[in-house]
N, C-alpha and C positions, 0 to 999 in steps of 0.2 A: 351196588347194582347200577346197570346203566341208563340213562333216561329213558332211553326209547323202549330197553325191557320193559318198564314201568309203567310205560303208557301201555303197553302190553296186556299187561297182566290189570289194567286199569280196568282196559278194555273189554277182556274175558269176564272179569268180575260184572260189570254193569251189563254186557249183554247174555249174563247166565240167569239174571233176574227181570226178563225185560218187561215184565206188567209192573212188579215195583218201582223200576225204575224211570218208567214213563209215566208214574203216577207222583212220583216223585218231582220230574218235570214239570206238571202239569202247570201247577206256580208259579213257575218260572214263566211257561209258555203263555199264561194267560197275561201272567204282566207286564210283561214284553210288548203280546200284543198289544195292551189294552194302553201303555204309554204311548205306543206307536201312533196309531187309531187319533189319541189325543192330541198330540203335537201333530198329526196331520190335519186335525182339522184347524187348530189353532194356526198353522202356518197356510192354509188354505183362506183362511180368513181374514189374514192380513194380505195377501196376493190379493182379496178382492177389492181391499179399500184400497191397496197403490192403485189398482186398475180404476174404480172410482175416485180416486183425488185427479189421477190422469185424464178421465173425463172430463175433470169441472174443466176445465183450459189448461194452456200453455202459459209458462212464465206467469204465474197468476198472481195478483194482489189484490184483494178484497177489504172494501172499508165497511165497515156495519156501523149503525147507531148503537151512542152510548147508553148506560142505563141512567134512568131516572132518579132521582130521589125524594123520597119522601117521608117526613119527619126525619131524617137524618135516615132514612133505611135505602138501602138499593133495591131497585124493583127487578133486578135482572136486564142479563145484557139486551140490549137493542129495545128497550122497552121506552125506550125517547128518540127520537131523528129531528136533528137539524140539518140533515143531510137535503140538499139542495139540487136541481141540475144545474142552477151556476155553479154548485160547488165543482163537479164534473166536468163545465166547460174550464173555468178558473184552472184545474190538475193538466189538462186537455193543455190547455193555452202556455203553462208556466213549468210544467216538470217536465226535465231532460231526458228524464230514465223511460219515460211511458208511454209507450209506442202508443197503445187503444185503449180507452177509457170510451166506459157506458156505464148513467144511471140505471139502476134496475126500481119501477113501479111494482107492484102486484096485486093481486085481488082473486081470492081464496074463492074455488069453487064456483064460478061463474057459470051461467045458463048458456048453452051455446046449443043453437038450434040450427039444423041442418042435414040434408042428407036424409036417411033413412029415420031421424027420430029427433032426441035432445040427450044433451049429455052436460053432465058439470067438471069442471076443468078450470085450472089454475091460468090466470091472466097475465102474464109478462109485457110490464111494458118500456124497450130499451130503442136504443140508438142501432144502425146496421154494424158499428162496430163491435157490439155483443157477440155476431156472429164469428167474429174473427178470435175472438179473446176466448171463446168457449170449442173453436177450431172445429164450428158442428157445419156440416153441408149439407146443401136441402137431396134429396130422391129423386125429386120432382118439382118443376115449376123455381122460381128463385128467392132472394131474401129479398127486404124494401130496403128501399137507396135511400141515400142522403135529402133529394128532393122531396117524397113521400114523409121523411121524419119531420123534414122542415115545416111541407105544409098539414102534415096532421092527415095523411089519405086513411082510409078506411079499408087498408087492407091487412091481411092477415096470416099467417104462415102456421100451419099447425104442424102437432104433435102427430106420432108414428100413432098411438092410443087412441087418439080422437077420430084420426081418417079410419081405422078399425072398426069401432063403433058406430060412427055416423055412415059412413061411405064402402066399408069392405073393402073388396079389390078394386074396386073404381076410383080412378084417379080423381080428385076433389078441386084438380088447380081449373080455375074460371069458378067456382061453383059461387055461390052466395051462402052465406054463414049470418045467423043475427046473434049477437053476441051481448046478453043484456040489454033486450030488443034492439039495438043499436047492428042494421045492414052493414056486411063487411064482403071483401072478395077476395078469396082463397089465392094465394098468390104463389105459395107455396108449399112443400110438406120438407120435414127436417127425418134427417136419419136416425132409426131407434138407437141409442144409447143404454136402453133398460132399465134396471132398478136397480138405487143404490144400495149401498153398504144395507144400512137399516130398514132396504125396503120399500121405501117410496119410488115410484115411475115418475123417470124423468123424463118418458114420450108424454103425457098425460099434460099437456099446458098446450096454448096458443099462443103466439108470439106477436105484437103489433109495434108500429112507435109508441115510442112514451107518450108524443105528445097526442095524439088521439087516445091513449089511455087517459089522461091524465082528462082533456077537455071533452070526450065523449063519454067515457063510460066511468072514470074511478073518482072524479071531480079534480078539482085542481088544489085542494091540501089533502089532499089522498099520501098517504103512508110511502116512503121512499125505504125501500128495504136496504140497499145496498146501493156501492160504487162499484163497480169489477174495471180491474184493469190489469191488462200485462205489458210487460215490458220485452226490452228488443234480444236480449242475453239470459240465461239465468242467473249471473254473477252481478245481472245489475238487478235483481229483486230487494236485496237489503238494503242495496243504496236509494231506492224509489222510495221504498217505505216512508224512512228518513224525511224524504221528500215529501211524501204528500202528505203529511204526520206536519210539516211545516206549513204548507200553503193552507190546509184546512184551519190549524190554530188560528194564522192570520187573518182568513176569510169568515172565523167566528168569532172574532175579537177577544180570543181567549190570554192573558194576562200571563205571566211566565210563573205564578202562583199556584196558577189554577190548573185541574186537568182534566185533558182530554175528553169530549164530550164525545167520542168516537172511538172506535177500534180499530185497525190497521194490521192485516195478519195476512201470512202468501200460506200455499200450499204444502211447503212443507212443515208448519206448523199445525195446521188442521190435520195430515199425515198421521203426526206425530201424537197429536192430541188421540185421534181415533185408534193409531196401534199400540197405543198405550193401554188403554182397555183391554184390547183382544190379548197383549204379551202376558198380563195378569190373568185373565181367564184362563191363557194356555199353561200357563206354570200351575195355577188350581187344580186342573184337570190332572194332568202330568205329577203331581206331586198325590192328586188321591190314587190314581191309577198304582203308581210306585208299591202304594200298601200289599199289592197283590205281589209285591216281586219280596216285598220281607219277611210275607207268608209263605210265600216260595221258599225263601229262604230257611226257614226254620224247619221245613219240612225233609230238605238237602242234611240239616244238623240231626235234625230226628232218624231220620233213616239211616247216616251214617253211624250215629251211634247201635244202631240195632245191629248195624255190619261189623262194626266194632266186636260187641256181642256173639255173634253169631259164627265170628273168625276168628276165635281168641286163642284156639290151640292150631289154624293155622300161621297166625302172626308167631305162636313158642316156637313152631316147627323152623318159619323162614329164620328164626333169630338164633334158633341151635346151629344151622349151617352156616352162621355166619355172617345175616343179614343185620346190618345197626340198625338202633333206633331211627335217625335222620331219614335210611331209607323204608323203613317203613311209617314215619312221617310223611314223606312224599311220595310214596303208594297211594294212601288215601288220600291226599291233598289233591291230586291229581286224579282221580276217580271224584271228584267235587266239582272239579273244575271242568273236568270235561262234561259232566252231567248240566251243570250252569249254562258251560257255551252252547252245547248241543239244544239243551231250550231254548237258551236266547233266539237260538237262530231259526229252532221251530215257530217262534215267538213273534220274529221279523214275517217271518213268511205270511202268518195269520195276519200280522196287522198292516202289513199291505196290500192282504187279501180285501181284508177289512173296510180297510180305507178307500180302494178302489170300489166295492161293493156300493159304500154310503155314497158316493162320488155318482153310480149311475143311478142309484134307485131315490134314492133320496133329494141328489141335485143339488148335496154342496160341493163345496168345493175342496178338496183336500189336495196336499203336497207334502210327501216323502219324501227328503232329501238327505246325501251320502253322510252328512255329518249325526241328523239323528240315527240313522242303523250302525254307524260306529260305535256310539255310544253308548248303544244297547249292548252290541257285543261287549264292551270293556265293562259294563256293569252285571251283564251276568257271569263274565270271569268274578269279579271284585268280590260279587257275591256269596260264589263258591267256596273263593277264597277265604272271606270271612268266617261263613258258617260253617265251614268243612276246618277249618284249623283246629277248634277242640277236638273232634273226636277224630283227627290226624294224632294230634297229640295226646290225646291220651291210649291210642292203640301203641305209641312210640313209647309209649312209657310204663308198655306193661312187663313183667317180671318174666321170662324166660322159661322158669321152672314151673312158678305156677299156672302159668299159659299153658303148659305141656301137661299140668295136672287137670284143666280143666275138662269139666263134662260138658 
Protein backbone atom coordinates (compact mmCIF):
# COMPACT_ATOMS: atom_id res chain seq x y z
CA UNK A 1 0.00 0.00 0.00
CA UNK A 2 1.13 3.55 -0.68
CA UNK A 3 2.02 6.06 1.97
CA UNK A 4 -0.32 8.57 1.36
CA UNK A 5 -3.21 5.75 1.04
CA UNK A 6 -2.25 5.08 4.70
CA UNK A 7 -2.43 8.18 5.97
CA UNK A 8 -5.80 7.81 4.43
CA UNK A 9 -7.16 5.33 5.97
CA UNK A 10 -5.12 6.78 9.12
CA UNK A 11 -7.17 9.31 8.92
CA UNK A 12 -10.94 7.83 8.41
CA UNK A 13 -9.93 5.61 11.27
CA UNK A 14 -9.22 8.49 13.88
CA UNK A 15 -11.99 10.83 12.63
CA UNK A 16 -14.80 7.82 12.74
CA UNK A 17 -14.10 7.83 16.60
CA UNK A 18 -13.60 11.51 17.35
CA UNK A 19 -14.70 11.63 21.22
CA UNK A 20 -12.24 8.72 21.76
CA UNK A 21 -9.74 10.01 19.99
CA UNK A 22 -9.75 13.42 21.39
CA UNK A 23 -9.77 11.90 24.70
CA UNK A 24 -7.06 10.19 23.78
CA UNK A 25 -5.30 13.39 22.94
CA UNK A 26 -6.04 15.04 25.82
CA UNK A 27 -2.48 13.86 27.34
CA UNK A 28 -0.79 14.75 25.02
CA UNK A 29 -2.45 18.20 24.75
CA UNK A 30 -2.22 18.98 28.32
CA UNK A 31 1.38 18.19 28.33
CA UNK A 32 2.43 19.95 25.80
CA UNK A 33 0.80 22.66 26.99
CA UNK A 34 1.84 22.36 30.38
CA UNK A 35 5.90 22.01 29.18
CA UNK A 36 5.16 25.10 27.19
CA UNK A 37 3.55 27.32 30.05
CA UNK A 38 6.92 26.10 31.99
CA UNK A 39 9.73 26.90 29.86
CA UNK A 40 7.94 30.11 29.12
CA UNK A 41 8.03 31.08 32.07
CA UNK A 42 11.53 29.95 32.87
CA UNK A 43 12.78 31.72 29.68
CA UNK A 44 10.77 34.76 30.83
CA UNK A 45 12.70 34.93 33.78
CA UNK A 46 15.91 34.76 32.80
CA UNK A 47 15.05 37.72 29.96
CA UNK A 48 14.32 39.62 33.30
CA UNK A 49 17.47 39.26 35.03
CA UNK A 50 19.62 39.93 31.47
CA UNK A 51 17.24 43.10 31.61
CA UNK A 52 18.38 43.65 35.39
CA UNK A 53 22.16 42.83 35.19
CA UNK A 54 21.63 45.44 32.21
CA UNK A 55 20.44 47.93 34.70
CA UNK A 56 23.07 47.68 37.27
CA UNK A 57 25.60 49.64 34.52
CA UNK A 58 27.70 49.29 31.63
CA UNK A 59 30.95 47.38 31.30
CA UNK A 60 30.61 46.88 35.00
CA UNK A 61 33.07 45.63 37.71
CA UNK A 62 32.26 45.32 41.16
CA UNK A 63 34.53 44.87 44.30
CA UNK A 64 32.69 43.71 47.43
CA UNK A 65 34.30 43.03 50.85
CA UNK A 66 35.78 39.89 51.86
CA UNK A 67 34.41 37.46 54.46
CA UNK A 68 35.58 37.42 57.91
CA UNK A 69 36.88 34.80 59.97
CA UNK A 70 36.22 33.54 62.86
CA UNK A 71 37.74 30.75 64.90
CA UNK A 72 38.83 29.36 61.58
CA UNK A 73 34.97 29.66 60.22
CA UNK A 74 33.94 32.12 57.34
CA UNK A 75 31.27 34.42 58.44
CA UNK A 76 30.00 34.91 54.75
CA UNK A 77 30.78 37.06 51.93
CA UNK A 78 31.26 40.76 52.52
CA UNK A 79 30.83 40.31 56.25
CA UNK A 80 34.42 42.27 56.65
CA UNK A 81 35.39 45.61 54.49
CA UNK A 82 38.58 47.07 54.30
CA UNK A 83 37.51 48.65 51.45
CA UNK A 84 38.62 52.16 51.57
CA UNK A 85 37.81 55.48 49.23
CA UNK A 86 41.60 55.63 49.02
CA UNK A 87 41.18 52.36 47.78
CA UNK A 88 38.90 53.81 44.93
CA UNK A 89 40.96 56.83 44.42
CA UNK A 90 44.26 54.59 44.37
CA UNK A 91 42.07 52.08 41.21
CA UNK A 92 40.88 55.73 39.90
CA UNK A 93 44.54 56.99 39.91
CA UNK A 94 46.53 53.66 38.79
CA UNK A 95 44.46 51.15 36.53
CA UNK A 96 44.51 51.57 32.78
CA UNK A 97 41.31 49.57 31.96
CA UNK A 98 38.78 51.92 34.29
CA UNK A 99 37.40 54.44 32.76
CA UNK A 100 34.79 55.45 36.40
CA UNK A 101 35.35 54.25 39.57
CA UNK A 102 33.00 55.21 42.66
CA UNK A 103 32.99 54.06 46.41
CA UNK A 104 29.57 53.15 47.28
CA UNK A 105 28.49 53.99 51.33
CA UNK A 106 24.96 52.89 52.58
CA UNK A 107 22.68 52.97 55.35
CA UNK A 108 19.55 50.78 55.57
CA UNK A 109 16.22 52.42 55.92
CA UNK A 110 16.83 55.88 56.81
CA UNK A 111 14.15 58.54 57.88
CA UNK A 112 13.64 60.96 55.25
CA UNK A 113 11.29 63.76 56.03
CA UNK A 114 9.74 65.86 53.53
CA UNK A 115 6.97 66.81 51.25
CA UNK A 116 3.79 65.39 52.08
CA UNK A 117 5.02 63.12 55.15
CA UNK A 118 8.13 60.79 56.04
CA UNK A 119 9.21 57.93 54.44
CA UNK A 120 12.22 55.26 55.11
CA UNK A 121 14.57 54.68 52.14
CA UNK A 122 17.93 53.34 51.61
CA UNK A 123 21.02 55.99 51.68
CA UNK A 124 23.64 55.87 48.98
CA UNK A 125 26.48 57.54 49.43
CA UNK A 126 28.91 57.74 45.97
CA UNK A 127 30.95 60.00 43.84
CA UNK A 128 29.10 61.74 40.57
CA UNK A 129 30.91 59.15 38.63
CA UNK A 130 28.27 56.45 39.97
CA UNK A 131 26.00 58.09 37.80
CA UNK A 132 27.89 57.40 34.71
CA UNK A 133 28.82 53.58 35.64
CA UNK A 134 25.21 52.73 36.56
CA UNK A 135 24.16 54.89 33.02
CA UNK A 136 20.95 56.20 35.14
CA UNK A 137 19.73 59.98 34.07
CA UNK A 138 17.96 62.23 36.33
CA UNK A 139 13.75 63.21 34.98
CA UNK A 140 14.25 66.12 36.67
CA UNK A 141 16.74 68.61 38.11
CA UNK A 142 20.63 67.18 37.83
CA UNK A 143 23.26 64.80 39.53
CA UNK A 144 26.00 66.67 42.05
CA UNK A 145 29.41 67.61 40.59
CA UNK A 146 32.63 66.86 41.46
CA UNK A 147 32.71 70.27 43.63
CA UNK A 148 29.71 69.28 45.90
CA UNK A 149 31.49 65.69 46.34
CA UNK A 150 34.72 67.44 47.19
CA UNK A 151 33.09 69.78 49.66
CA UNK A 152 30.68 67.52 51.28
CA UNK A 153 27.17 69.93 50.05
CA UNK A 154 24.08 68.75 51.47
CA UNK A 155 22.39 67.93 48.55
CA UNK A 156 20.45 65.29 47.43
CA UNK A 157 18.95 63.29 44.33
CA UNK A 158 16.12 61.05 44.92
CA UNK A 159 14.53 58.00 43.96
CA UNK A 160 11.43 57.60 41.37
CA UNK A 161 9.72 55.91 44.97
CA UNK A 162 10.50 58.58 47.23
CA UNK A 163 9.20 61.70 45.10
CA UNK A 164 5.99 59.17 44.85
CA UNK A 165 5.35 59.05 48.26
CA UNK A 166 6.60 62.27 49.69
CA UNK A 167 5.68 64.75 46.78
CA UNK A 168 3.21 62.85 44.09
CA UNK A 169 3.27 64.70 40.79
CA UNK A 170 4.90 67.69 42.12
CA UNK A 171 8.29 68.09 41.10
CA UNK A 172 10.59 67.93 44.44
CA UNK A 173 13.89 69.75 42.66
CA UNK A 174 14.55 73.17 45.22
CA UNK A 175 12.50 71.34 47.81
CA UNK A 176 14.28 70.74 51.43
CA UNK A 177 14.38 67.08 52.47
CA UNK A 178 15.88 66.23 56.27
CA UNK A 179 17.45 63.23 56.05
CA UNK A 180 18.30 61.68 59.62
CA UNK A 181 17.53 65.06 60.86
CA UNK A 182 20.29 66.31 58.89
CA UNK A 183 18.59 69.49 56.15
CA UNK A 184 19.47 68.55 52.45
CA UNK A 185 18.28 70.22 48.93
CA UNK A 186 16.64 68.13 46.50
CA UNK A 187 18.85 68.60 43.47
CA UNK A 188 17.43 66.07 41.70
CA UNK A 189 15.11 62.94 40.75
CA UNK A 190 16.69 59.79 38.92
CA UNK A 191 14.65 57.79 36.29
CA UNK A 192 12.50 54.50 37.55
CA UNK A 193 14.51 51.50 36.79
CA UNK A 194 11.78 49.37 38.91
CA UNK A 195 12.40 46.24 40.63
CA UNK A 196 14.69 43.64 40.43
CA UNK A 197 15.02 40.14 39.69
CA UNK A 198 14.11 39.27 43.40
CA UNK A 199 11.99 42.16 43.85
CA UNK A 200 13.57 44.87 45.55
CA UNK A 201 12.88 48.65 44.12
CA UNK A 202 15.73 50.24 42.92
CA UNK A 203 13.75 53.74 42.82
CA UNK A 204 13.37 53.48 46.72
CA UNK A 205 16.90 55.01 47.89
CA UNK A 206 18.40 58.71 47.80
CA UNK A 207 21.49 59.42 46.45
CA UNK A 208 24.09 62.04 48.18
CA UNK A 209 28.15 62.33 47.97
CA UNK A 210 29.89 59.92 50.10
CA UNK A 211 31.40 62.42 51.54
CA UNK A 212 28.47 64.11 53.42
CA UNK A 213 27.22 60.58 53.87
CA UNK A 214 30.01 59.53 55.55
CA UNK A 215 30.71 63.18 57.81
CA UNK A 216 26.94 64.13 58.18
CA UNK A 217 24.87 61.39 58.63
CA UNK A 218 26.62 57.63 58.45
CA UNK A 219 29.93 58.68 60.54
CA UNK A 220 33.11 58.40 59.20
CA UNK A 221 33.91 54.27 59.91
CA UNK A 222 30.47 53.64 58.53
CA UNK A 223 30.35 50.27 56.43
CA UNK A 224 31.81 50.81 52.70
CA UNK A 225 29.64 48.26 50.75
CA UNK A 226 31.17 48.16 47.55
CA UNK A 227 33.64 49.68 44.71
CA UNK A 228 31.60 50.00 41.24
CA UNK A 229 33.61 50.63 38.29
CA UNK A 230 33.39 50.21 34.60
CA UNK A 231 35.48 50.26 32.10
CA UNK A 232 35.93 51.85 28.54
CA UNK A 233 35.32 48.37 26.19
CA UNK A 234 33.74 45.13 27.20
CA UNK A 235 36.86 43.18 26.23
CA UNK A 236 38.70 45.22 28.64
CA UNK A 237 36.44 43.78 31.71
CA UNK A 238 38.72 40.78 32.32
CA UNK A 239 41.71 42.64 31.86
CA UNK A 240 40.64 45.36 34.71
CA UNK A 241 39.78 42.70 37.07
CA UNK A 242 43.23 41.48 36.95
CA UNK A 243 44.04 45.02 37.64
CA UNK A 244 42.28 46.08 40.43
CA UNK A 245 42.70 42.49 42.02
CA UNK A 246 46.58 43.85 41.88
CA UNK A 247 46.37 47.35 43.14
CA UNK A 248 44.09 46.40 46.04
CA UNK A 249 46.44 43.43 47.14
CA UNK A 250 49.14 46.09 47.13
CA UNK A 251 47.15 48.95 48.87
CA UNK A 252 46.42 46.15 51.64
CA UNK A 253 49.57 44.85 52.01
CA UNK A 254 48.53 41.50 51.37
CA UNK A 255 51.62 38.93 51.16
CA UNK A 256 51.51 36.53 47.87
CA UNK A 257 50.52 33.75 50.51
CA UNK A 258 47.78 35.16 51.67
CA UNK A 259 44.26 35.89 50.12
CA UNK A 260 42.22 38.10 48.91
CA UNK A 261 40.46 40.05 51.54
CA UNK A 262 38.02 41.10 48.72
CA UNK A 263 36.03 39.98 45.77
CA UNK A 264 36.24 41.14 42.32
CA UNK A 265 33.39 40.11 39.97
CA UNK A 266 31.76 42.02 36.51
CA UNK A 267 28.26 41.43 35.26
CA UNK A 268 28.50 38.66 33.39
CA UNK A 269 29.28 36.52 36.20
CA UNK A 270 26.57 37.80 38.54
CA UNK A 271 24.39 36.96 35.03
CA UNK A 272 25.47 33.83 35.24
CA UNK A 273 25.35 33.11 38.95
CA UNK A 274 21.58 34.33 38.78
CA UNK A 275 20.44 32.24 35.45
CA UNK A 276 21.86 29.54 36.91
CA UNK A 277 19.21 29.13 39.31
CA UNK A 278 16.29 29.98 37.11
CA UNK A 279 17.95 27.12 34.03
CA UNK A 280 17.45 24.53 37.11
CA UNK A 281 14.17 25.69 38.05
CA UNK A 282 13.06 25.75 34.38
CA UNK A 283 14.35 22.08 33.72
CA UNK A 284 12.28 21.12 37.27
CA UNK A 285 9.33 22.50 36.06
CA UNK A 286 9.65 21.15 32.39
CA UNK A 287 10.80 17.71 33.44
CA UNK A 288 7.57 17.35 35.98
CA UNK A 289 5.21 18.81 33.48
CA UNK A 290 6.73 16.04 30.86
CA UNK A 291 4.86 13.39 33.29
CA UNK A 292 1.67 14.42 31.59
CA UNK A 293 3.01 13.67 28.04
CA UNK A 294 4.07 9.82 29.42
CA UNK A 295 0.47 9.72 30.59
CA UNK A 296 -0.36 10.81 27.30
CA UNK A 297 1.53 8.53 26.13
CA UNK A 298 0.20 5.39 27.48
CA UNK A 299 -2.98 6.33 26.92
CA UNK A 300 -2.12 6.51 22.75
CA UNK A 301 -0.78 2.53 23.54
CA UNK A 302 -4.12 1.86 25.56
CA UNK A 303 -6.25 2.84 23.03
CA UNK A 304 -4.48 1.63 20.25
CA UNK A 305 -4.51 -1.65 21.46
CA UNK A 306 -8.37 -1.48 22.03
CA UNK A 307 -8.29 -0.68 18.05
CA UNK A 308 -6.09 -3.48 17.68
CA UNK A 309 -8.91 -5.42 19.20
CA UNK A 310 -11.75 -3.99 17.90
CA UNK A 311 -10.23 -4.29 13.99
CA UNK A 312 -8.86 -7.68 14.12
CA UNK A 313 -11.12 -9.24 11.20
CA UNK A 314 -10.70 -6.07 9.44
CA UNK A 315 -6.63 -6.30 9.69
CA UNK A 316 -7.74 -10.65 8.20
CA UNK A 317 -9.71 -8.97 5.58
CA UNK A 318 -6.83 -6.09 4.41
CA UNK A 319 -4.22 -9.18 4.57
CA UNK A 320 -6.42 -11.81 2.57
CA UNK A 321 -6.26 -9.05 -0.33
CA UNK A 322 -2.94 -8.88 -0.02
CA UNK A 323 -1.97 -6.33 2.48
CA UNK A 324 1.71 -7.44 4.51
CA UNK A 325 2.44 -7.27 7.65
CA UNK A 326 4.99 -4.17 7.36
CA UNK A 327 1.81 -2.44 5.96
CA UNK A 328 -0.33 -2.97 8.33
CA UNK A 329 2.52 -2.16 10.79
CA UNK A 330 2.52 1.27 9.35
CA UNK A 331 -1.28 1.76 9.22
CA UNK A 332 -1.37 1.91 12.86
CA UNK A 333 1.97 3.55 13.42
CA UNK A 334 0.79 6.17 11.58
CA UNK A 335 -2.78 6.55 13.13
CA UNK A 336 -0.18 7.06 16.48
CA UNK A 337 1.72 9.46 15.07
CA UNK A 338 -0.71 11.61 13.58
CA UNK A 339 -2.92 11.41 16.92
CA UNK A 340 0.71 12.65 18.99
CA UNK A 341 1.28 15.43 16.36
CA UNK A 342 -2.17 16.59 16.07
CA UNK A 343 -2.09 17.04 20.09
CA UNK A 344 1.13 18.40 20.29
CA UNK A 345 0.10 20.97 18.28
CA UNK A 346 -3.42 21.31 20.10
CA UNK A 347 -0.96 21.46 22.90
CA UNK A 348 1.23 24.35 21.46
CA UNK A 349 -1.79 26.39 20.85
CA UNK A 350 -2.98 26.07 24.75
CA UNK A 351 0.40 26.80 26.04
CA UNK A 352 0.73 29.88 24.32
CA UNK A 353 -2.48 30.57 25.13
CA UNK A 354 -1.50 30.01 28.35
CA UNK A 355 1.58 31.71 28.69
CA UNK A 356 0.18 34.89 27.09
CA UNK A 357 -2.73 34.64 29.69
CA UNK A 358 -0.15 34.51 32.96
CA UNK A 359 1.86 37.19 31.05
CA UNK A 360 -1.35 39.82 31.24
CA UNK A 361 -3.12 38.71 34.34
CA UNK A 362 -0.62 37.81 36.53
CA UNK A 363 2.44 40.19 35.21
CA UNK A 364 5.09 37.81 34.65
CA UNK A 365 7.03 37.63 32.25
CA UNK A 366 7.03 34.85 29.91
CA UNK A 367 8.75 34.05 26.36
CA UNK A 368 7.91 31.42 23.68
CA UNK A 369 10.44 30.97 21.45
CA UNK A 370 10.57 28.89 17.78
CA UNK A 371 13.09 26.44 19.09
CA UNK A 372 10.71 25.31 22.22
CA UNK A 373 7.47 24.66 19.82
CA UNK A 374 9.88 22.60 17.63
CA UNK A 375 10.48 20.43 20.16
CA UNK A 376 7.31 19.97 21.24
CA UNK A 377 6.29 18.98 17.89
CA UNK A 378 9.39 16.28 17.47
CA UNK A 379 8.43 14.92 20.97
CA UNK A 380 4.89 14.35 20.31
CA UNK A 381 5.79 12.48 17.04
CA UNK A 382 8.61 10.52 19.20
CA UNK A 383 5.89 9.72 21.48
CA UNK A 384 3.61 8.13 19.13
CA UNK A 385 6.00 6.58 17.92
CA UNK A 386 7.10 4.81 20.79
CA UNK A 387 3.88 4.04 22.30
CA UNK A 388 2.10 3.19 19.08
CA UNK A 389 4.95 0.58 18.07
CA UNK A 390 3.46 -2.35 20.10
CA UNK A 391 0.16 -2.41 19.21
CA UNK A 392 1.47 -1.64 15.33
CA UNK A 393 3.17 -4.67 15.91
CA UNK A 394 1.39 -6.60 17.21
CA UNK A 395 -1.90 -6.07 14.79
CA UNK A 396 1.35 -6.77 11.96
CA UNK A 397 1.67 -10.01 13.48
CA UNK A 398 -1.76 -11.23 13.62
CA UNK A 399 -2.52 -14.66 11.86
CA UNK A 400 -4.70 -14.08 8.53
CA UNK A 401 -6.93 -17.02 9.17
CA UNK A 402 -7.70 -16.51 12.44
CA UNK A 403 -8.28 -12.70 12.07
CA UNK A 404 -10.96 -13.76 9.66
CA UNK A 405 -12.28 -16.19 12.31
CA UNK A 406 -12.61 -13.64 14.73
CA UNK A 407 -15.88 -12.53 16.39
Amino acid sequence: MQALRLVKVAGKSIIKNKMRTLLTMLGIIIGVGAVIVMVAIGEGAQFEIEQQIQNLGTNMVVVTPGAAQTSGASQGASSFSRLTPEDAKKIKNESIYSANVSPVFSSFRAQIVGGEGNWRATILGVTPEYQVIRNWDTTSGRFFDAREERTGAKVVVLGKTIVDQLYGDRDPVGERVIVNRVPMQVIGVLESKGQTADGNDQDDFIVLPYTTARNRILGRWSFMRQILINTYTPEDIPLAQEEVRAILREAHGLASWEADDFEVRNQEQLSEAAQGTTEVMTALLAAIASISLLVGGIGIMNIMLVSVTERTREIGIRMAIGARGSDVLTQFLIESIVMSILGGALGIALGVGGSTLLGSTMGWATAVNTETVVIAIAFSGAVGIFFGFYPARKAAALNPIDALRFE
